[in-house]
N, C-alpha and C positions, 0 to 999 in steps of 0.2 A: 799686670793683671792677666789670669789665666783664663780660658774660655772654651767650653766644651763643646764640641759640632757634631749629634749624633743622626745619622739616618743611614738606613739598611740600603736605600740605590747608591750605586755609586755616582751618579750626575748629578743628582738630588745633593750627595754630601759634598760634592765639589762644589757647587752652586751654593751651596749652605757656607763653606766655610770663603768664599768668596766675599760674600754679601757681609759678614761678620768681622771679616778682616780688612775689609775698605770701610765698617763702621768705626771700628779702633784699632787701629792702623800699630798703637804702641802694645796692642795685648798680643798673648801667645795664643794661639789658637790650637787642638788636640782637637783629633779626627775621629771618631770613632763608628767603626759600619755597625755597632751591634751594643744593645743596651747594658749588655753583661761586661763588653770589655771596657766599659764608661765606668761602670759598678768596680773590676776591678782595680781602675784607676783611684780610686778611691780609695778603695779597701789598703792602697799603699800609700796612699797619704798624699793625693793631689787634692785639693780644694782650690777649685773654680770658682770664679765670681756668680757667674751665670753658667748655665748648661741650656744650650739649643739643641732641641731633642723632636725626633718626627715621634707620634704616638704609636701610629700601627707599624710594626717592628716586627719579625720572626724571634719567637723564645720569649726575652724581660721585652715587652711593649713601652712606649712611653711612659703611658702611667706608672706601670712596675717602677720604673726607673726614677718618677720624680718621687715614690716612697721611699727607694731604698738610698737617694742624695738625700732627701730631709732625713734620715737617720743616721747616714753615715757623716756628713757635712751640714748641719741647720743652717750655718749661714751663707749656702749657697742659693741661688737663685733658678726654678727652671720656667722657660720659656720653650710653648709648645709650638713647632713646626709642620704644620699638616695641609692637606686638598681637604680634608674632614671635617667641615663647621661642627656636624651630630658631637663631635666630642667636645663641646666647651662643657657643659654642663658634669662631665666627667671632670675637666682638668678645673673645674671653679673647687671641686671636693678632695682631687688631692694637694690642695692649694697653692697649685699651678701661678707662677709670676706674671704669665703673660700668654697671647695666644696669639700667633701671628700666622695667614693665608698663603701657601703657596702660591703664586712663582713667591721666592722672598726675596728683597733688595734691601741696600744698605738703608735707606731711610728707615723702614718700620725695623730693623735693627736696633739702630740707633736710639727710634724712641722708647725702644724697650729698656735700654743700657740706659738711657734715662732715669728711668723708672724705677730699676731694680738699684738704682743706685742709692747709698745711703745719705739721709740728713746729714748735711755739715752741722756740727753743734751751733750752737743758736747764739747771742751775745753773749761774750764769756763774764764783764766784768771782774770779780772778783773770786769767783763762786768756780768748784770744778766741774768741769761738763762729763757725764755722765749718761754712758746711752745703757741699758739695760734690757732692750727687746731686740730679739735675735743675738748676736756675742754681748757680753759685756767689754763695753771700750771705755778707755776714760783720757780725757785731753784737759790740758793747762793753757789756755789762754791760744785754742785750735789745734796748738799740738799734743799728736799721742804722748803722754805720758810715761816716762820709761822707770822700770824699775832694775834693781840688778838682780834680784832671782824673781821668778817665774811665778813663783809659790807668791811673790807678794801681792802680784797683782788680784788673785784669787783669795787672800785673806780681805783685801781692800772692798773685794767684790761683795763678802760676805756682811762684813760690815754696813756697804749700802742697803742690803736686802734686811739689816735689821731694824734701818727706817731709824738712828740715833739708838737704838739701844744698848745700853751696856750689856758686854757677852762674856762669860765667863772663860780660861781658857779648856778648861773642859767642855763646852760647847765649841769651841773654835777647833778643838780636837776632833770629835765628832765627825765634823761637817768635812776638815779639809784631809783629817786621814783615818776614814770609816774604818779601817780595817788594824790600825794599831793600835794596840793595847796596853802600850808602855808609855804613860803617862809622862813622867817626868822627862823620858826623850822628846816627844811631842811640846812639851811645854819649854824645854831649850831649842825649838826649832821656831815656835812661837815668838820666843823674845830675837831670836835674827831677822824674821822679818819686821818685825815692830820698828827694830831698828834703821830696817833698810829703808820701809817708808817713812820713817819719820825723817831720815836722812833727806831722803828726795823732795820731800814735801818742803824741808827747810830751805834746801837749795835751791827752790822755785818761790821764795816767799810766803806760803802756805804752812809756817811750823804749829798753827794752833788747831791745826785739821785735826788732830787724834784728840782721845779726851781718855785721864787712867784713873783712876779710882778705886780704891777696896779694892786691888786686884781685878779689876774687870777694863773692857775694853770697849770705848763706840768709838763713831766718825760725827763730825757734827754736821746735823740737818741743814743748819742754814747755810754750809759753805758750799754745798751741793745742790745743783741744777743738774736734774734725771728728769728721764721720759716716764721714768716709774712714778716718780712722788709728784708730775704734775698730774699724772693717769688718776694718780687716789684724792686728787685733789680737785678732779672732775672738769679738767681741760679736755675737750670735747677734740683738738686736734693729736693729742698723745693718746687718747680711747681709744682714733680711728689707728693709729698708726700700729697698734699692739694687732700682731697678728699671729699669736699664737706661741711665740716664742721666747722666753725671757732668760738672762741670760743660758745662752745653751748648751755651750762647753762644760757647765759644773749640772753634775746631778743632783748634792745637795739642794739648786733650786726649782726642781720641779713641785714641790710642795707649794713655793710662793706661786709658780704658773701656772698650775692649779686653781689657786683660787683667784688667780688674774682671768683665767678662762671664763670660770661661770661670772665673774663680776661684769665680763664684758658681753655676757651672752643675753643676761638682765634686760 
């Protein structure tokens, strides 16, 4: 687990990454005096679990900084480090993880790592577990699920987002490669993954997950346990738990987060 310690004193960031690192003694911890070189780390492709970040900062401020991690990283986590109560009401808007009082110690660390930590998927039974706010993850019986290309796990994703519906492969074109316009490539790149999940799916006892038809494609509904489909089904503990994100590495799904937003704003 990786973990970000940012504040612009330098005793402040010692003591910061003290307390952080006797709360998770197995994570790697990354120093940073300044909110920009936090952003840079980023910008090259670090994602942190959490980021512990002082607010009032010279230059990107903490707040700066937990906007420009929710858009470079969604599924990181920040947790604000300050002497500054006046700023909760700030970090509740840029929906700030947590808020923790200077001097800081490993306890109220801890209970943040808590916090920010994700649901273990729920009884698997038969059915696959599927988390869809903040990344989309998907697990067989608690473990992640592994595919052998990359791309399959994002068509699979697509799939859940259509709630069982058959999709055509020019809709699965669309969504997974907006920008290309050579159909028949796109639709032989379709039946490799078709294949690779379906492979995997057999291999873990799950061969009747997919469903084909007239040339189209779904997943079926009932094999699937998501935070999403208990959300539209008015589980009042999956409402609370959507906080804004749904799956957030694909852009195709900002239209579904969308109108997950206003449904939860209701």
């Amino acid at each position: 687990m990786l973990l970000f310690a940012v504040d612009d004193e330098p005793r402040m960031l010692r003591l910061l990454h003290q307390a952080v690192q006797e709360a998770a003694p197995e994570a790697e911890v990354r120093d940073f005096p300044l909110g920009t070189l936090a952003v840079q780390a980023l910008e090259e492709g670090a994602r942190p679990a959490v980021v512990f970040s002082e607010i009032q900062m010279p230059g990107l401020n903490g707040l700066g900084l937990a906007v420009k991690t929710r858009r470079l990283s969604p599924g990181t986590k920040v947790v604000f480090v300050t002497d500054r109560p006046e700023y909760a009401l700030d970090a509740y808007r840029v929906h700030a993880s947590g808020y923790i009082m200077k001097p800081v110690d490993a306890d109220r660390v801890r209970e943040e790592l808590e916090i920010c930590k994700p649901p273990a998927p729920e009884c698997p039974g038969d059915r696959l577990q599927v988390r869809c706010f903040g990344h989309f993850e998907v697990f067989w019986r608690v473990r992640p699920l592994m595919f052998g290309r990359r791309k399959t796990k994002e068509l699979l994703a697509f799939l859940v987002d259509r709630e069982g519906r058959a999709c055509t492969a020019e809709e699965i074109s669309a969504a997974l490669w907006e920008d290309e316009t050579d159909l028949p490539t796109t639709k032989a790149r379709i039946r490799q993954l078709i294949s690779d999940m379906r492979g995997t799916f057999q291999q873990n006892g799950m061969g009747d997950m997919l469903v084909r038809r007239s040339g189209q494609l779904a997943i079926r509904r009932d094999r699937i346990d998501c935070d999403y489909y208990r959300m539209l089904e008015g589980d009042r503990k999956s409402v609370n738990a959507y906080q804004g994100e749904y799956m957030s590495q694909y852009s195709w799904a900002e239209i579904t987060s969308g109108k997950l937003f206003f449904r939860k704003d209701r």
